[in-house]
Structure formats: structure tokens, C-alpha cells
N, C-alpha and C positions, 0 to 999 in steps of 0.2 A: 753704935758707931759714934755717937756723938757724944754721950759721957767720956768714952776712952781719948775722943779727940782732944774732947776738954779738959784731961787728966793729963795727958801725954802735953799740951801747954802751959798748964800750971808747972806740972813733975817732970819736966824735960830732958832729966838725969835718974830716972826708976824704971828700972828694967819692965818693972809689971807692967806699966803702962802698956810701954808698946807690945810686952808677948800679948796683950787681952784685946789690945786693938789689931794686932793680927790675929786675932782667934774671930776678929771680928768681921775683917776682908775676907777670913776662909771662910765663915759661912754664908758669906755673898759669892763665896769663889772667882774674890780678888785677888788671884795669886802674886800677881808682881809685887803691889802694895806690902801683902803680909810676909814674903816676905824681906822686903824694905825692913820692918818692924822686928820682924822674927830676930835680923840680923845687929838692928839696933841694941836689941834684950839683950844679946849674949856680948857683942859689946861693953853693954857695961856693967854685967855680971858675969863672966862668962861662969865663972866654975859655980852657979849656984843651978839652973832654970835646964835642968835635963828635958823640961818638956820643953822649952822652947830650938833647943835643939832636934829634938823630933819631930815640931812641928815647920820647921826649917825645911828638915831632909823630905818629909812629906809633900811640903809646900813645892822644892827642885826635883822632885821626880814628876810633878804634872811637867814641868817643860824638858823632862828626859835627861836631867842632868845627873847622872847617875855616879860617876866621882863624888861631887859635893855631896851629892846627899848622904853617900856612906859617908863622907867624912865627919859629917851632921850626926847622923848614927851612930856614928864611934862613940863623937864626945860628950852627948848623952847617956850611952854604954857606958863610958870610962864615970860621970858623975853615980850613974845609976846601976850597976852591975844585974841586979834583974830586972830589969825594966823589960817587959815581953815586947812590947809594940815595935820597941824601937832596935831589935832581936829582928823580928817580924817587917819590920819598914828593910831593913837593912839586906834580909834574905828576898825581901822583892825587888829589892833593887840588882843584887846579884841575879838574879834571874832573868829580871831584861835585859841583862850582861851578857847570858848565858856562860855564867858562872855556877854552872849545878852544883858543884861538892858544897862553895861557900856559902849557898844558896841553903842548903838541906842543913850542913850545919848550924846554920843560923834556927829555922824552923824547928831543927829539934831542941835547939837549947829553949829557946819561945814555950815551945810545947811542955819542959820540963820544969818551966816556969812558972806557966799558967795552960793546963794541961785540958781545961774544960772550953779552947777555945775552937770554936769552931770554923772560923774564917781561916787560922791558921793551919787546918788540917784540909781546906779546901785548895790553899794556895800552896802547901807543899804537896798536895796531889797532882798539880798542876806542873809541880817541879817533873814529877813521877810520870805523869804521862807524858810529857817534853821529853826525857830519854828513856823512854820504851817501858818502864817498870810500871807494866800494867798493873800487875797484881798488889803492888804497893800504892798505885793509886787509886786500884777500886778499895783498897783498905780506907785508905785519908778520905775518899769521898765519901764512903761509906758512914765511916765515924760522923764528918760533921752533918749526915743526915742525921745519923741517932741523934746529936747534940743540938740541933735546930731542923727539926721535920721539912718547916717550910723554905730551906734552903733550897730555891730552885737550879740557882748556878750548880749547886754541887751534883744534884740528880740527873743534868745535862751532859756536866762534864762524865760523869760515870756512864751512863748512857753510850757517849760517844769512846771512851774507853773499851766499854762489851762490844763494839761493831767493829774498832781497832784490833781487835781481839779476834774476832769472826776472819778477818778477812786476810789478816797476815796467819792465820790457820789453813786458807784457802789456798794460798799461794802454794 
């Protein structure tokens, strides 16, 4: 924090500065601060720092701002066309939205991107068990077991999927 403070007052006009001193609030999870900064970066570069548009939209979805962040997502997307995370930041955010379709497509394109990821086949399972598609989301959960064993979230969520399963069979 205290190099980039010192950078950010010498170089008061260099994007980098402030996207590394809000990379720097985030891992204190100073959100308002970073991002202060985040916003500052694409200010004064916008069309260059897709990641600090990512780390924008990421940084407005802790406080549920869910517009801005996709709009963060977009212009990331629009610098970065595969950029998966921010693919991925953007379908979560649709999801808090409860926006499934743009949600899923987002996830898949992510997926078709960078196909080995496993968080992404957890959180579009999660799309999947939100409107009933069990069986597509014991698939996604399924996978990002194979892809990380000790994914515990995913083994829960799946878990709770098969008693979902159980019990609207009961009915």
C-alpha cells in the first residue's frame, strides 16, 4: 500500500498506479477505496486496463451494484473479447439479477473460453439448480469435482441437488 501510495503521488496521471493500489485495498477488502482507484485507472486510460474494469465490476458487486458492474464487464469484454472472468463476473452478476438465460450464456461462453475452470462450472450449476435443472447441475457440479476434488461448495451444492431430487419425486 505504501509504494503504490507513493507512486500514485509522484505519477498522479498513470493509470497503473491507481489500478495496483486498488489491487491493493482489495486484498485488505477495502472496497470503497479500490474502487475510488479502479475508477480513477479507466479514467485516465480507459480503452487500455480491461483488467481494471474487471476489477471495478468485481469490486460493485460486493455492494450489490449490479448495473454498474455489468457495465464494468462489458467494457472489459468490449477491450478484451475472451477475457473468461470477466464473462464469468458478468453471468454472476446476472444471476443476482435473476437473469438466468443471460446468466448461462455468459457461463458458457467463459466455459468455451477457458474450459478447465472449475469455479465456473460450480457457479453455473448454481444457475441450474435456481431454475430446477437438476440434472444439468448435478453435471456442472459434478465436473468441477473432477476438476478440483476438494471443492467442498460444489459437493454440498450437489448433495443438496440429490435431496431436491428426492423429494419433488415424493410429491
Amino acid at each position: 500500500m505504501t509504494l503504490w501510495t507513493d507512486v500514485v503521488a509522484k505519477s498522479p496521471n498513470k493509470a497503473r498506479a491507481y489500478l495496483n493500489r486498488g489491487v491493493a485495498y482489495w486484498s485488505m477488502e477495502q472496497w470503497a477505496p479500490a474502487i475510488q482507484d479502479y475508477r480513477k485507472a479507466v479514467e485516465l486510460n480507459p480503452k487500455y486496463y480491461s483488467t481494471a474494469y474487471w476489477n471495478l465490476g468485481i469490486a460493485l458487486s460486493k455492494f450489490s451494484n449490479w448495473n454498474e458492474s455489468i457495465t464494468n464487464f462489458n467494457k472489459a469484454i468490449e477491450i478484451y473479447p475472451n477475457y473468461a472472468d470477466a464473462y464469468t463476473g458478468r453471468a454472476i452478476a446476472y444471476g443476482s439479477m435473476s437473469k438466468w438465460e443471460e446468466a448461462l450464456k455468459d457461463f458458457n461462453k467463459a466455459l468455451e473460453i477457458m474450459p478447465g475452470n472449475a469455479s465456473t462450472y460450480f457457479n453455473r450449476g448454481n444457475i441450474f439448480m435456481n431454475t430446477q435443472q437438476f440434472d444439468e447441475a448435478i453435471k456442472d457440479f459434478s465436473k468441477a469435482i473432477e476438476l478440483d476434488p476438494n471443492y467442498l461448495d460444489a459437493y454440498s451444492n450437489r448433495a443438496t441437488v440429490y435431496a431436491n431430487q428426492k423429494s419433488i419425486q415424493r410429491r
